[in-house]
C-alpha positions as CSV (number, residue, x, y, z in Angstrom):
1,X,-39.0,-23.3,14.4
2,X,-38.6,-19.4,13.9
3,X,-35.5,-18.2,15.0
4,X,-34.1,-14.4,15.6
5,X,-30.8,-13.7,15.0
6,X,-29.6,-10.4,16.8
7,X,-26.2,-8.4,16.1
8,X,-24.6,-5.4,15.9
9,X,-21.1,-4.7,15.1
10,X,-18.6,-4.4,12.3
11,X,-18.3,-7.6,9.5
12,X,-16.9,-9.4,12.1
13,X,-20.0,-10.0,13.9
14,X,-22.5,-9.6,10.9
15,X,-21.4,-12.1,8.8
16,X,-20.7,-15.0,11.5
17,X,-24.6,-14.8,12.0
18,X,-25.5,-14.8,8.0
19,X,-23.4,-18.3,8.2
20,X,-25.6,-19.6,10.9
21,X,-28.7,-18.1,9.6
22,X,-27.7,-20.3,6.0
23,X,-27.5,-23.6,7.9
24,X,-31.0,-22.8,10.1
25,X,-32.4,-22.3,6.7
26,X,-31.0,-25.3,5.2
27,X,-32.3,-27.2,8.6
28,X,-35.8,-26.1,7.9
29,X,-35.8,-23.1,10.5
30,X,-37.8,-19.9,9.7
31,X,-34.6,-17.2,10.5
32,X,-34.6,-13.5,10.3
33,X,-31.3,-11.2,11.2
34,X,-31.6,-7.9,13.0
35,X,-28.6,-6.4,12.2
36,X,-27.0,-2.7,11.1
37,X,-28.0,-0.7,7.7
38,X,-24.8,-0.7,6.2
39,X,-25.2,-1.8,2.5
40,X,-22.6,-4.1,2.6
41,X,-24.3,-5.7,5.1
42,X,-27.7,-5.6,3.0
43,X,-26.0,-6.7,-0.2
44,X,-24.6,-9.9,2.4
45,X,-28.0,-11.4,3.5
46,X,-29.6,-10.6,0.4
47,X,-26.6,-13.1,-1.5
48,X,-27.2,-15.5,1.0
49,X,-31.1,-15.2,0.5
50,X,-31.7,-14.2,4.2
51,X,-34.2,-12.0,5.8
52,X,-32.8,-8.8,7.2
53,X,-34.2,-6.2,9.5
54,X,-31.7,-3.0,9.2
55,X,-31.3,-2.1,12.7
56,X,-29.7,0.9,14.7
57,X,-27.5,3.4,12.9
58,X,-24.7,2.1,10.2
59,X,-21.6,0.6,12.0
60,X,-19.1,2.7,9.2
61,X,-19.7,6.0,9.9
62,X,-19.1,5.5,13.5
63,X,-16.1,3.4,13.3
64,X,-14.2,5.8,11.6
65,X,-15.4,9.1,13.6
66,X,-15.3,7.6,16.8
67,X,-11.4,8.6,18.3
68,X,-10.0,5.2,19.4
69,X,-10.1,4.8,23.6
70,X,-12.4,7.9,23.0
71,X,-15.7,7.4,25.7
72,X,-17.4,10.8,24.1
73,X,-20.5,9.8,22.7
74,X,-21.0,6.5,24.6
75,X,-23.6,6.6,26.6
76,X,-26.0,8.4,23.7
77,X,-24.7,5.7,21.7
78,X,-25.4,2.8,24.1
79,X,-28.8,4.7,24.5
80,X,-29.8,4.0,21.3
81,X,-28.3,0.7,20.7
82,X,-30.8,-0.3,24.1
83,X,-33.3,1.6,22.1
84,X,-33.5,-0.3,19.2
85,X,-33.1,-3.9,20.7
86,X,-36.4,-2.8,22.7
87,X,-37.8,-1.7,19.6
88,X,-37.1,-3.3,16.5
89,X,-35.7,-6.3,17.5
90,X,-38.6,-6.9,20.0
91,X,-40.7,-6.2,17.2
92,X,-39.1,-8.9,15.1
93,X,-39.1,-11.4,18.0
94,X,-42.8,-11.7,18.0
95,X,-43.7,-15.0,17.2
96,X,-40.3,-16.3,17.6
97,X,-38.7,-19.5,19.3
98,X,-35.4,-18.6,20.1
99,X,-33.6,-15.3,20.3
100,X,-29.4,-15.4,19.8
101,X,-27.7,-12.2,20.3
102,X,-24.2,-11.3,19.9
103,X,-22.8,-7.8,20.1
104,X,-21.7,-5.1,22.8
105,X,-23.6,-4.8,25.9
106,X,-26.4,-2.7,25.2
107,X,-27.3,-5.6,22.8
108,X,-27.1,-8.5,24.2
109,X,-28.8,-7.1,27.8
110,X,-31.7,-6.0,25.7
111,X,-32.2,-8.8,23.6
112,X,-32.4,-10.9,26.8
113,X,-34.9,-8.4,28.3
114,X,-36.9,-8.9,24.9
115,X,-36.8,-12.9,24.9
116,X,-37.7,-12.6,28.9
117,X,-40.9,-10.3,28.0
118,X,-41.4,-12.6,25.0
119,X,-41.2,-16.1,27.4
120,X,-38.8,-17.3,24.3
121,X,-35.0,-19.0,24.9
122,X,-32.8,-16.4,24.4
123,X,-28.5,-17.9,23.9
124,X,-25.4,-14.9,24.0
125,X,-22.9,-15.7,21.7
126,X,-19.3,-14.4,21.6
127,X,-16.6,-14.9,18.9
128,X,-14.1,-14.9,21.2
129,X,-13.1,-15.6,24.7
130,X,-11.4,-12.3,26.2
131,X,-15.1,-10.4,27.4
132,X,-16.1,-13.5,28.9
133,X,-15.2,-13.6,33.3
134,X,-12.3,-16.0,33.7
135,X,-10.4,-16.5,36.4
136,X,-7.1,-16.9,33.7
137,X,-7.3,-13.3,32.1
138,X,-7.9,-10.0,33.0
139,X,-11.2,-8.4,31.7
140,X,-11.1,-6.4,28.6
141,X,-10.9,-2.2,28.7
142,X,-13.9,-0.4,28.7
143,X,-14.4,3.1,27.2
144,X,-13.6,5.9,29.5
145,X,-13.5,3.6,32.4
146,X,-9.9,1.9,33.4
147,X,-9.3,-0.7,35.5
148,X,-8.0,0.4,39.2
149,X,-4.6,0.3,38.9
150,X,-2.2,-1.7,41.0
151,X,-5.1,-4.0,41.1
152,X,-3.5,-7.9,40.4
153,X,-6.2,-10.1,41.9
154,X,-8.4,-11.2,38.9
155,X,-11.4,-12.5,40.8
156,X,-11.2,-8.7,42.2
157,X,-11.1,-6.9,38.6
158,X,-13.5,-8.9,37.3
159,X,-16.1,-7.7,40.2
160,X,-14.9,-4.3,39.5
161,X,-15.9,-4.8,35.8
162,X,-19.4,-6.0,36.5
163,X,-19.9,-2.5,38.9
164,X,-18.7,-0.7,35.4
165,X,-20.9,-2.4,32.9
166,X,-23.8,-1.5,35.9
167,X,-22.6,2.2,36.1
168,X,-22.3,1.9,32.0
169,X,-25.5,0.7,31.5
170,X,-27.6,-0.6,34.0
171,X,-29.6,2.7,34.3
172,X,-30.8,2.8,31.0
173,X,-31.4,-1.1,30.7
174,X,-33.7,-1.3,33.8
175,X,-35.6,2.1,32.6
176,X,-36.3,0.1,29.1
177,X,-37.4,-3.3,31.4
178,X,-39.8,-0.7,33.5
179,X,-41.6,0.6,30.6
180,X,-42.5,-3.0,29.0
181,X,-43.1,-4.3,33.2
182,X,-40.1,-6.2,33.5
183,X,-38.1,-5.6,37.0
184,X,-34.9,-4.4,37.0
185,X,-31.9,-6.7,37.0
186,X,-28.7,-6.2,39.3
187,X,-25.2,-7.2,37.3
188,X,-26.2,-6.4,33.7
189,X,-23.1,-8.0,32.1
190,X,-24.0,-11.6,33.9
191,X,-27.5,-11.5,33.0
192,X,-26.7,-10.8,29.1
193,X,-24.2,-13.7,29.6
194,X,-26.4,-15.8,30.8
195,X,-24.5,-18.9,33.1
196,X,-24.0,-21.0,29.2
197,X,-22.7,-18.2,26.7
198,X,-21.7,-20.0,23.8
199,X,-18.0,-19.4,22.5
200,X,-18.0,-19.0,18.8
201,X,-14.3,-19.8,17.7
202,X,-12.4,-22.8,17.2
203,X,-11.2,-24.6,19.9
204,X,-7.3,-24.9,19.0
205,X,-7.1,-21.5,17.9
206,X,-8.8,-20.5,21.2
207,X,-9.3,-23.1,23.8
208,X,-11.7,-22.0,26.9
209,X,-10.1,-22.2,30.4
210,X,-12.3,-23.2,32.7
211,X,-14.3,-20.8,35.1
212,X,-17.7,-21.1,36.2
213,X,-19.3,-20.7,33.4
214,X,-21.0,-23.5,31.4
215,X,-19.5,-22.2,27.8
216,X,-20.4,-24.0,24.9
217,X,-18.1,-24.0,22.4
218,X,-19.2,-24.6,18.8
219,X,-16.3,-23.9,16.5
220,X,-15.9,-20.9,14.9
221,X,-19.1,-19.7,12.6
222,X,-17.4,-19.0,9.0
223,X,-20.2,-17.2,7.1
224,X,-21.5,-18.1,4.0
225,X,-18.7,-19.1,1.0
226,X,-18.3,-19.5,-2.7
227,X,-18.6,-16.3,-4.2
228,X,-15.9,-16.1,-7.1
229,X,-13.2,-13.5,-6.6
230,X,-13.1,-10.8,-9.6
231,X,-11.5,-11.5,-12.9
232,X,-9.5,-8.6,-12.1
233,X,-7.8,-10.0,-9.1
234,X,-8.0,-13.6,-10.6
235,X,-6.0,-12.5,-13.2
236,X,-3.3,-10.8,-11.2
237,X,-3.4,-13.9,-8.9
238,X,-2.7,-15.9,-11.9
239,X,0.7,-13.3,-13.6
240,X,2.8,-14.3,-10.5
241,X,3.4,-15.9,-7.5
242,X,1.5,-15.8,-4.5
243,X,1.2,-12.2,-2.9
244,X,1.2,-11.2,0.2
245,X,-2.4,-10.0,1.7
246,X,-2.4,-7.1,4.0
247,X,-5.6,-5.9,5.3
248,X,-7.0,-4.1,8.4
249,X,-10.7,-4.9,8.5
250,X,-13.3,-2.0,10.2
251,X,-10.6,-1.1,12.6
252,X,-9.3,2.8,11.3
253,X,-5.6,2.5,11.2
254,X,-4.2,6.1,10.6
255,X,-2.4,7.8,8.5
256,X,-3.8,5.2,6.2
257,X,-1.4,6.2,3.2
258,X,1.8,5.7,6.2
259,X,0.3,2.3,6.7
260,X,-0.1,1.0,3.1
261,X,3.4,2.4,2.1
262,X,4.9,1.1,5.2
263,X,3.3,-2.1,4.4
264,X,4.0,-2.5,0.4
265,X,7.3,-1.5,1.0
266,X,8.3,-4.3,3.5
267,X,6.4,-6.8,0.9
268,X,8.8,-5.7,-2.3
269,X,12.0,-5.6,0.5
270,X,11.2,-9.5,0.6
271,X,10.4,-9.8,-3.8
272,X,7.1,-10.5,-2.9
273,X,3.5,-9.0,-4.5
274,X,1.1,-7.5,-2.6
275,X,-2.9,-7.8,-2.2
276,X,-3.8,-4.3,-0.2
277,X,-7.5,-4.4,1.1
278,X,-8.8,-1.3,1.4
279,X,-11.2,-1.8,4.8
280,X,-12.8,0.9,6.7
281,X,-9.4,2.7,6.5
282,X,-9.4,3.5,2.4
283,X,-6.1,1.3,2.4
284,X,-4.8,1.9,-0.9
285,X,-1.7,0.4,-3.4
286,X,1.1,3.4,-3.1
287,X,1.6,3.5,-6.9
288,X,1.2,1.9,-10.4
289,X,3.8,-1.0,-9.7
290,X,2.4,-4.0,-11.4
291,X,2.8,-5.7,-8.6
292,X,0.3,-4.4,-5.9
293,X,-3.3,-4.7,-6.3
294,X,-6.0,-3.5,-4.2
295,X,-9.2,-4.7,-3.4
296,X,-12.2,-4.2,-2.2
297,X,-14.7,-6.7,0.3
298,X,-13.9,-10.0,-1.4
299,X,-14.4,-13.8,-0.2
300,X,-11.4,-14.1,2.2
301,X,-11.7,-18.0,2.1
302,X,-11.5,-17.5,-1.6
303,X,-8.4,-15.6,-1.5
304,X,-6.6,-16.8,1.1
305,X,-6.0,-19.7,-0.3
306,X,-4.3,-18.1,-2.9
307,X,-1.8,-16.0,-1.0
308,X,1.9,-16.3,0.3
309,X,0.9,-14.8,4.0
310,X,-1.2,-12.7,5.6
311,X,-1.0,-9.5,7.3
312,X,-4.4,-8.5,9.8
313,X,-5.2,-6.4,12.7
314,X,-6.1,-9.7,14.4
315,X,-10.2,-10.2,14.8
316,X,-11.6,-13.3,15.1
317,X,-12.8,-13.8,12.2
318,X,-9.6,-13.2,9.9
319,X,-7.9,-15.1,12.4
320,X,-9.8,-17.7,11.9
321,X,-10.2,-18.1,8.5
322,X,-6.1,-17.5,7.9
323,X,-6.1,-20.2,10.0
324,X,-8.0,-22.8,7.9
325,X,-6.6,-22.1,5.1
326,X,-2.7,-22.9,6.5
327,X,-1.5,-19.6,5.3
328,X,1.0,-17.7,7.5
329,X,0.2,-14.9,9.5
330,X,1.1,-11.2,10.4
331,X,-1.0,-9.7,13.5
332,X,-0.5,-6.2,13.8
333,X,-3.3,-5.9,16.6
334,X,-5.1,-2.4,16.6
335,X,-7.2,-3.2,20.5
336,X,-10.1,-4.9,21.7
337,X,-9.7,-8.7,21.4
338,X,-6.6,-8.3,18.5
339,X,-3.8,-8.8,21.4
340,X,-5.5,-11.8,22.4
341,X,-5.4,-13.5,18.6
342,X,-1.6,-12.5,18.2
343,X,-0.5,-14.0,21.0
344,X,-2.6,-17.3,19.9
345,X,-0.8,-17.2,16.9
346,X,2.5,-17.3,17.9
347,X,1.6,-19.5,20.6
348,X,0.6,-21.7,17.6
349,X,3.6,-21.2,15.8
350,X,1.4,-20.3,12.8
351,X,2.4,-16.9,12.8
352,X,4.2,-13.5,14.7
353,X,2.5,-10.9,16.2
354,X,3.7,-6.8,15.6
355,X,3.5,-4.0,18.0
356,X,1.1,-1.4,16.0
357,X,0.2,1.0,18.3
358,X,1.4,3.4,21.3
359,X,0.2,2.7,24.4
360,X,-1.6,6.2,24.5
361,X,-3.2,5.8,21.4
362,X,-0.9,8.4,19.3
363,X,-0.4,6.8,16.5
364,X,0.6,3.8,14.6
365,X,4.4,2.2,14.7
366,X,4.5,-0.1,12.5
367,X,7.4,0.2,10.4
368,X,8.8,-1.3,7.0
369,X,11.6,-2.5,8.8
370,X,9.5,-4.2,11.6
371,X,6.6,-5.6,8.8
372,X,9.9,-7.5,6.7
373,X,11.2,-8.9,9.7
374,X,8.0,-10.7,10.6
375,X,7.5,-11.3,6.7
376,X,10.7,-13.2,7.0
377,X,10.0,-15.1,10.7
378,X,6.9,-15.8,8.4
379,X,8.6,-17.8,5.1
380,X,10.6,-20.3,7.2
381,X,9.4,-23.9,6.2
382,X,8.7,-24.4,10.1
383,X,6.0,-22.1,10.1
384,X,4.7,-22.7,6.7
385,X,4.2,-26.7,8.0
386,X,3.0,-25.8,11.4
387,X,0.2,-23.3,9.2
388,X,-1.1,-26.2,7.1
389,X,-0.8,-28.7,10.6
390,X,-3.3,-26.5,12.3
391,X,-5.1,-25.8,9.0
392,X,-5.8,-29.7,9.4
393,X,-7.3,-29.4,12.7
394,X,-10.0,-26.3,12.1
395,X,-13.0,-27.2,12.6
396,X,-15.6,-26.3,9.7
397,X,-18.6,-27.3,11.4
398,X,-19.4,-24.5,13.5
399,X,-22.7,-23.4,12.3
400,X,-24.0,-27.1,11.8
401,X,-23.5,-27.3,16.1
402,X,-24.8,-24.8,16.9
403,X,-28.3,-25.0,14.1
404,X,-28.3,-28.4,15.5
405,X,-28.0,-27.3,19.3
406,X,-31.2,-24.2,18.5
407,X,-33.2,-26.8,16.9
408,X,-32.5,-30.5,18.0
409,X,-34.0,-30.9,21.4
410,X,-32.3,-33.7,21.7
411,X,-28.9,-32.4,21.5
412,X,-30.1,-29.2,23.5
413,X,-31.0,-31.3,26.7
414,X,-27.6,-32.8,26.5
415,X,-26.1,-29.2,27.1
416,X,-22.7,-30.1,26.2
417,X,-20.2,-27.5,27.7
418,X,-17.3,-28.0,24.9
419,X,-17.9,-29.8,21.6
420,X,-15.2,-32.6,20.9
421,X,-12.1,-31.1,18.5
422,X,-10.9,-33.0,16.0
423,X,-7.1,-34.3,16.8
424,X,-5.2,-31.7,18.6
425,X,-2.0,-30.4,17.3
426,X,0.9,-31.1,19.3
427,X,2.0,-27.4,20.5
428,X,5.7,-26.6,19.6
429,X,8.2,-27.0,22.9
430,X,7.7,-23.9,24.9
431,X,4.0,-23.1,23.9
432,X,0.9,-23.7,24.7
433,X,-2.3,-24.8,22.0
């Protein structure tokens, strides 16, 4: 079977797919990945011995010039994202079985346009829950475009969102389907759903509440492992105890010398070390202490298993593999889905969540005061336990179901709406898991 992987987003959603493209491979699938130029992401599939097809502009660049909540640039942006999907990506889909796309909007609508032009299955994948309609959450902010206010009726917000994404991008969608004979489609965020997204992310960490769609829920997709961490950082790892890990991913936090200083300064109020990665925001150690090291894009897996706690803006991914390896954690959410994840985690009891930002976008406020008090909620033997209770529970399997699920037909008939989680965790009185 030949299989097309389709993404476009930060590492978050790039290496998720070089995970399942390793596992198709190993299954005997023929897999390519259309995903962004950036050389970090060229350097990721070419470790894991993958096929890429750079696609669309590098993600970097645009992460950190784009003014969070900003909507200038959108459409030109979404434009091209559309652009490329109908181009490349269709390009790439020839000859193809099966087209999985994950991504914003513009992707996943136009990958489905290419796999309907094509007469291939096309699957939409998310890594986590919040953009999917659900009749238990509101819908997630879109760029320029807020929700009516004084608005409380979900079902009714949810509509409203739908008439966005169609205001957003339906014009430019249905002008692409025109010009390769495909008729237009009416409620472009349904249609790139599709009525059986799959939900990429672990079902304890993030259990789907019902609604009417059909989700399939795999597990989270942890990408491909076992690179060895530098000797550098090895050997600091090895002249002390556990540090603590702070890191902010692709998401820009600013000032980013405020935020590392802020950060360090709450570590050494508790006599701990510190691991600052440096991320999309040039995170940097504040001086020559010896007991602050920096790094740069390292196995997480690797070195989270090595660490004390750790401090993240709260993707999915991080989350996630925090999660498996029963280490503490410090979610200092930055937007997007991030809320979502630090409310699991102190749901969970594996963790506290930090206010970071303003509501209007002016800056960050975390604090050293406010980063050593969750350190220290953090320590307690409690939540060190309840960290390695969950650990036990996280699945690892994720890719496996869902290669098995492209390529087993078999297990595709079945269709199953949830895969079975290993024992549940018991939530803590007062929560919910």
């Amino acid at each position: 079977m030949r299989v097309l992987l389709s993404t476009y987003g930060a590492r978050g959603s790039v290496e998720p797919m070089a995970g399942l493209a390793v596992r198709l491979r190993e299954f005997g699938a023929e897999v390519r990945v259309c995903a962004p130029p950036d050389e970090e992401f060229v350097e990721l599939f070419a470790r894991a011995g993958v096929e890429m097809v750079p696609t669309g502009a590098p993600v970097r660049p645009l992460v950190t010039t784009v003014v969070p909540g900003s909507a200038a640039g959108l459409a030109e942006r979404a434009a091209a994202l559309i652009g490329a999907q109908f181009g490349t990506v269709a390009a790439s889909a020839e000859g193809c079985d099966v087209l999985l796309a994950t991504g914003p909007l513009p992707v996943t609508a136009g990958s489905r346009s290419v796999a309907e032009k094509l007469g291939i299955r096309y699957v939409h994948v998310g890594h986590q829950p919040v953009s999917l309609p659900s009749p238990h959450q509101l819908p997630p902010a879109r760029r320029g475009r807020p929700l009516p206010p004084g608005v409380t009726d979900l079902r009714e917000l949810w509509e409203e969102d739908a008439r966005i994404a169609d205001d957003m991008f339906g014009a430019e969608i249905n002008a692409r389907r025109a010009e390769i004979g495909l008729p237009p489609v009416a409620g472009v965020r349904d249609y790139a759903f599709t009525g059986a997204p799959w939900l990429a992310a672990d079902p304890v960490l993030s259990p789907w509440q019902g609604s009417g769609l059909a989700v399939v829920q795999t597990g989270a997709w942890f990408g491909p492992g076992g690179r060895p961490l530098p000797a550098e950082l090895t050997a600091f790892l090895d002249a002390g105890p556990a540090p603590v890990f702070v890191g902010f991913g692709s998401m820009p936090v600013a000032p980013a010398a405020d935020v590392a200083r802020a950060a360090v300064e709450a570590i050494r109020a508790r006599g701990l070390r510190a691991v600052v990665s440096r991320g999309y925001a040039g995170l940097d150690r504040v001086d020559d202490g010896d007991d602050c090291f920096s790094v740069g894009e390292v196995d997480h897996r690797a070195l989270f298993a090595r660490v004390a706690a750790v401090v993240h803006h709260g993707s999915a991914g991080t989350t996630a593999t925090a999660a498996r390896a029963g280490v503490p954690q410090v979610v200092v959410p930055q937007g997007a889905d991030q809320p979502y994840w630090a409310e699991r985690v102190t749901a969970l009891g594996i963790g506290v969540g930090v206010a970071s930002r303003a509501a209007v976008h002016d800056g960050p406020v975390l604090t050293a005061e406010s980063l050593a008090g969750a350190l220290e909620a953090v320590s307690h033997s409690r939540v060190r336990a309840r960290a390695a209770a969950v650990a036990a529970t996280v699945r690892t399997d994720g890719t496996t179901v869902a290669a098995r699920l492209l390529l087993d037909p078999a297990v595709r008939a079945a269709s199953p709406t949830a895969v079975p989680a290993p024992t549940a965790v018991v939530p803590r009185r007062g929560t919910s898991g």
